[in-house]
N, C-alpha and C positions, 0 to 999 in steps of 0.2 A: 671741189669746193663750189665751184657753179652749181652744177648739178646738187648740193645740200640745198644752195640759195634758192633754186627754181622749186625745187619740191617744195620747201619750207613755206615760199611763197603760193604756190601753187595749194596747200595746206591751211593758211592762213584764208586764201582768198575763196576755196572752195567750204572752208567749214563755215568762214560767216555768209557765205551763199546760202548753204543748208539751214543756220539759225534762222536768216530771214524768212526760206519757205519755212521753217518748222514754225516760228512766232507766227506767220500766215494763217495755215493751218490752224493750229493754234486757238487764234482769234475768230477762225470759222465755226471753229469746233463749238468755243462759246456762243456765238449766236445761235447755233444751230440747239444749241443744249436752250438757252433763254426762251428762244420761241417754241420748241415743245412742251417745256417748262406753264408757260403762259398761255398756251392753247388747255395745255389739261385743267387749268386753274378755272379760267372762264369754262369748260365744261361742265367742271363738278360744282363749280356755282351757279351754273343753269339750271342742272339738273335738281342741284339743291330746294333753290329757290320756285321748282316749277313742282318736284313733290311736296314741298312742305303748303305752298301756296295750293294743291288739290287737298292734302290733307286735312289742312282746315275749316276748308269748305266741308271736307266729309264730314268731321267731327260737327259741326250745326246743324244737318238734319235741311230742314229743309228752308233755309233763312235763304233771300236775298239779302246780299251786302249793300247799302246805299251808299256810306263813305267809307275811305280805306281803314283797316283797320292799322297800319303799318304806329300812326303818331295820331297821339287827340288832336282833338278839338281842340283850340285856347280860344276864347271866346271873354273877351277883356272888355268890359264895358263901366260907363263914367255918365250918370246919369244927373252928377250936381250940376248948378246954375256953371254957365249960361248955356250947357250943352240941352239936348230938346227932351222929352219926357219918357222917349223910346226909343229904345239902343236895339235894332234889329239885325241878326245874322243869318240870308237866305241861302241856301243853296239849293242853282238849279238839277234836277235827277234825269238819267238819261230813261225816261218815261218806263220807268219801275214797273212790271206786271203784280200786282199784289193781290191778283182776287183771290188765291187761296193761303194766303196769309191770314194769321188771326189776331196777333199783335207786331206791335213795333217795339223792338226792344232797342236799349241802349245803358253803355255804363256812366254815370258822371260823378262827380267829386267838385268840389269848393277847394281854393289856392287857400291853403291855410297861413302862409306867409302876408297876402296881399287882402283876407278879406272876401266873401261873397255873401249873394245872396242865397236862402234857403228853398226860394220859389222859383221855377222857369217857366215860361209859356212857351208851345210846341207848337207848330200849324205847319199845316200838311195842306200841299195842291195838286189838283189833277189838272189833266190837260182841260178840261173843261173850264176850270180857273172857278169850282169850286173850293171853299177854304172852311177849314173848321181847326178848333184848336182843343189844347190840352196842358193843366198845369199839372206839374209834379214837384209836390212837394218833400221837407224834408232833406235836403241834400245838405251830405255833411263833408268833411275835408276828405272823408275816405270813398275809396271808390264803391259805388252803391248798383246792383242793377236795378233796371226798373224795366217789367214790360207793361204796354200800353193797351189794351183791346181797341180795337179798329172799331168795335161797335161804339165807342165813345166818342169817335167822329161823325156824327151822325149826318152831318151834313154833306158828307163824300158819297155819293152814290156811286160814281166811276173807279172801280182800283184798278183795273187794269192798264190804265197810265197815268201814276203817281210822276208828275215833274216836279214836284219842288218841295222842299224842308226847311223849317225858320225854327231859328231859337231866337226867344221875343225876352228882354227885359225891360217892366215898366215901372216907372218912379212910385207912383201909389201903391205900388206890390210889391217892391223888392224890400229885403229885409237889413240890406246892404247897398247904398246907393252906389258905390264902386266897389270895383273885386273882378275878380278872373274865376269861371265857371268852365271845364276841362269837361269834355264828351267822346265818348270812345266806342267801337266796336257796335254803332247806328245798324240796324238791321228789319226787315219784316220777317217773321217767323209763323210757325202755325202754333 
């Protein structure tokens, strides 16, 4: 009868010993499963992210990109009293080579919800801190391309360090004195 007690025990006491290593175990096994899991994730989303960002490039030809293409532009401007008569959005360019560019192309659209204007002014700087600009008109709520000839800046003699891009709206020219005006996919092209 002892001997039933001892084994019994001895049974009791080595099988929840084995659960413990086995739940151990176990719980290894999962971490080990999670982080292979999660290495191959961030791989194929490297890798994703790094073909499809070369592909795109391929498919343009031979554009420099100036702003990301990932999300527009919002470009929300309030040109009624007491705000000032020009609502300027600049950005600086990490000095763009564009001499063998022929235009500037870009997509825009009008927030059909909130109102815009049909006219924008474009100006373009080089390192020089020549400036020349460009209206385009005609923007409607849907997205429109529009490219630009570089010869119409005539006043850019330097393209080979383009620093800087402005979208200009002003009171005597807008056709909408408040609205949101949306820009996407900014580029030089040949």
């Amino acid at each position: 009868m002892n001997k039933e007690i001892y084994e019994r025990i001895a049974d009791t006491y080595l099988g929840k010993r084995n659960n413990k290593q086995h739940r151990a175990k176990a719980k290894k096994r999962k971490w080990v499963i999670a982080f292979a899991l999660t290495c191959s994730l961030v791989l194929v989303t490297v890798v994703f992210l790094s073909s499809s960002a070369f592909f795109s490039r391929q498919n343009t030809g031979a554009s420099i990109y100036v702003l990301s293409e990932r999300y527009p532009l919002r470009l929300v401007y309030d040109l009624n009293p007491p705000q000032l008569g020009i609502k300027k959005f600049s950005y600086a360019l990490p000095k763009i080579d564009a001499k063998s560019a022929r235009y500037l192309s870009l997509r825009i659209k009008g927030a059909k919800f909130s109102g815009f204007t049909n006219i924008l002014r474009i100006e373009i700087e080089n390192i020089r801190h020549e400036k020349d600009t460009y209206y385009i008109r005609d923007i409607t709520n849907k997205w429109q391309d529009f490219s630009i000839e570089l010869s119409n800046f005539a006043k850019i003699t330097e393209w080979s360090k383009i620093t800087g891009l402005s979208f200009i709206f002003e009171d005597w020219n807008v056709s909408s004195k408040n609205g949101i005006i949306y820009v996407d996919n900014i580029r030089f092209n040949e």
